[in-house]
N, C-alpha and C positions, 0 to 999 in steps of 0.2 A: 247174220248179225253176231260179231263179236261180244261176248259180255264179260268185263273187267268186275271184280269186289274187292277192294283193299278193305285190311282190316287190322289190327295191330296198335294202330296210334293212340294216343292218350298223356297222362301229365307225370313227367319225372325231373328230378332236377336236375342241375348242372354235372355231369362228369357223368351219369345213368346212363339207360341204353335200352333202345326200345329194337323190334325186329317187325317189321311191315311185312303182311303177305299179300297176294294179290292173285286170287281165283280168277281164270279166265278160261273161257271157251277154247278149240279149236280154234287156230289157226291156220287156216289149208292153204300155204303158200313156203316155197321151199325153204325163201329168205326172208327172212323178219328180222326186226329189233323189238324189244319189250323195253321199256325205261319207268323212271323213278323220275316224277318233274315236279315242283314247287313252285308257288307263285312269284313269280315278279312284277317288274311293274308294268300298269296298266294293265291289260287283259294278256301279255304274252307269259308264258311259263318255265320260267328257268329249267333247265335239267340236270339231274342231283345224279342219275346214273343211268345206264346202257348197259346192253347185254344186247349183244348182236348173235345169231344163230349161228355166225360163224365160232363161237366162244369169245369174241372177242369184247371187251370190255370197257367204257371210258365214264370216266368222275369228273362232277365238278373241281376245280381245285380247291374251292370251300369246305372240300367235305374230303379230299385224300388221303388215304389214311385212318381215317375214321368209322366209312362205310364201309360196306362191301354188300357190291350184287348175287344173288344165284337166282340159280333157275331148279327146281325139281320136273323134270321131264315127265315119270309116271305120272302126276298129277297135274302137273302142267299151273304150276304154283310158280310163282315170282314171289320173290324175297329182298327185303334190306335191309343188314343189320346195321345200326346206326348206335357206334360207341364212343364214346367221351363227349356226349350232346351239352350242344352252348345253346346260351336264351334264343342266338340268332337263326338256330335251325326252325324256330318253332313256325309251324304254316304247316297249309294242308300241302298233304303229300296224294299225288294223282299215279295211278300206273297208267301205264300206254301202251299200244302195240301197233304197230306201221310197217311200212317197206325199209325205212333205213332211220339211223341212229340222229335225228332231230328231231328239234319240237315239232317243224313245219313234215317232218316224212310218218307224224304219226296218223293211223286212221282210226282207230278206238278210245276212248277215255272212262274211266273209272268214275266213281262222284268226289273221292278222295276221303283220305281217313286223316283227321286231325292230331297234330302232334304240337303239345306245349310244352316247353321247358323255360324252367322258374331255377331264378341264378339264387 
């Protein structure tokens, strides 16, 4: 069993900048994606950012430019740093980790770390 911790989130205003990290277990599979998802609506979960094992990388375009994914390997920590934050980012932010870079290719989930930004 996979186990995800996001932690990071919290209250900054408009144009701040908060950095999410995301502790997670062992992954014993060659190919992975890890991601960054936010709610949307109804029960499905938008995706804010990726990081595929190949290094390969994709953003919402709500957020390009703005964030940025990494990974720390030794530690096996997921990161997003998240600069020039608008009201509208604010929601909980979920790390993931699955077979490939979608909501639906994820198999783990974090509880999610809350982020509010006040204009």
């Amino acid at each position: 069993q996979v186990q995800l911790v996001e932690s990071g989130g919290g209250s900054v205003q408009a144009g701040g900048s908060l950095r999410l990290s995301c502790a997670a277990s062992v992954y014993t599979y060659d190919h992975y994606c890890m991601g960054w998802f936010r709610h949307a609506s109804g029960n499905k979960r938008e995706g804010v950012a990726t990081l595929d094992s190949d290094g390969s990388t994709t953003y919402a375009d709500s957020v390009k430019g703005r964030f940025t994914i990494s990974k720390d390997n030794v530690t096996n920590t997921l990161y997003l740093q998240m600069d020039s934050l608008k009201p509208e980012d604010t929601d909980m932010y979920y790390c993931a980790v699955g077979g490939y870079c979608h909501y639906y290719g994820m198999d783990y989930w974090g509880k999610g770390t809350l982020v509010t930004i006040s204009s």
